[in-house]
C-alpha positions in Angstrom: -0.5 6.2 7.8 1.3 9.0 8.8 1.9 7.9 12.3 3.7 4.6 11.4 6.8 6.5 9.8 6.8 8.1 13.7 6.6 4.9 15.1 9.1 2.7 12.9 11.3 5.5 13.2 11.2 5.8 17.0 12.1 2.0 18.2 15.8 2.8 18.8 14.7 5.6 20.9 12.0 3.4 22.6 14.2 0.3 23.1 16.9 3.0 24.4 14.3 4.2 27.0 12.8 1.1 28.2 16.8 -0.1 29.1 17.4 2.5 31.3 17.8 0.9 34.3 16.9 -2.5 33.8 17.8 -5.2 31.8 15.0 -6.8 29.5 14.7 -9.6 26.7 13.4 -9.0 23.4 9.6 -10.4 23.5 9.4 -8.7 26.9 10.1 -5.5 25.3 7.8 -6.2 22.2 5.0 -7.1 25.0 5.5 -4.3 27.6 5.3 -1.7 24.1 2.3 -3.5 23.4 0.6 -3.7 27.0 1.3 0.4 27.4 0.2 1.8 24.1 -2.5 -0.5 24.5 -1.7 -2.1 21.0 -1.3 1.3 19.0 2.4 0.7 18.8 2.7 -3.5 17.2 5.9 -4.2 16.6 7.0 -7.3 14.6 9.1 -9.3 16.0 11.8 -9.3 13.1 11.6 -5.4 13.3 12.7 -5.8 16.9 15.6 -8.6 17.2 17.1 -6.6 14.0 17.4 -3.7 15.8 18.8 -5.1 18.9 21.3 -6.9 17.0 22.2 -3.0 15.4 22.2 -1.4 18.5 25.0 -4.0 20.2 26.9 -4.1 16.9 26.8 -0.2 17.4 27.7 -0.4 21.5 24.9 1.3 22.7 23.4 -2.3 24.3 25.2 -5.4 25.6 23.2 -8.8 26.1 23.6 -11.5 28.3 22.2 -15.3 28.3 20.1 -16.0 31.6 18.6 -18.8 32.6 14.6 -19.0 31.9 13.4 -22.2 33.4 14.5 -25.6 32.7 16.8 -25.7 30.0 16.1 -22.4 28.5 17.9 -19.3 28.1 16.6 -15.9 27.7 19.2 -12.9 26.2 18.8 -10.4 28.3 20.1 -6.6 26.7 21.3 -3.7 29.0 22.5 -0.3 28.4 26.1 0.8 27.8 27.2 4.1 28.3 27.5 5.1 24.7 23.7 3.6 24.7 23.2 6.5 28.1 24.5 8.9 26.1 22.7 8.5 23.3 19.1 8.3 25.3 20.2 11.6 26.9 20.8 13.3 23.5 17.5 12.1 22.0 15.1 12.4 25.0 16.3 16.1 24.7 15.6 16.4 20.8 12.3 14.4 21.4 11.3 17.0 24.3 12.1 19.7 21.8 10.2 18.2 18.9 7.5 17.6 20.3 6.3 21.0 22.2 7.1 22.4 19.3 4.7 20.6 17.0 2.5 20.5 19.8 2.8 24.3 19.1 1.8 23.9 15.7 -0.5 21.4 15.4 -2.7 22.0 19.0 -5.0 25.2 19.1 -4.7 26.5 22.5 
């Protein structure tokens, strides 16, 4: 479907997004995507901890282990500056994008 290529294409964005400004672990991203769209967006988990390992390899994210209960840990990803930079630039070309198809594709 048409909308999948959007979606599988958009998870750096997303991930990028849902890191400003708080630090979050990898199922608790793939739940809190699922929870808002309502389970339109269902990413796999493999999808998911691939990417995050891209992103940190790239510098955009960092991680750190936390403590999650008795004798687990939990890594916990956070934005790095180049990863600011980089949601700036694309929130800007998403904003763009998208009244411009909305242009195209809405009759008002």
């Amino acid at each position: 479907m048409f909308y999948q290529q959007i979606i599988k294409g958009s998870i750096k964005f997303v991930i990028l997004s849902m890191l400003e400004g708080r630090e979050m672990y990898a199922y608790g991203l793939i739940q809190t995507v699922n929870q808002k769209t309502k389970g339109f967006f269902q990413w796999r988990q493999s999808a998911v901890y691939t990417t995050l390992h891209n992103m940190e390899q790239a510098g955009l994210i960092k991680s750190r282990w936390k403590p999650a209960g008795i004798a687990r840990k939990r890594k916990y990803y956070h934005l790095t500056a180049k990863g600011r930079q980089l949601l700036i630039a694309n929130r800007t070309e998403w904003l763009t994008f998208s009244r411009s198809m909305n242009k195209l594709v809405i009759n008002t």
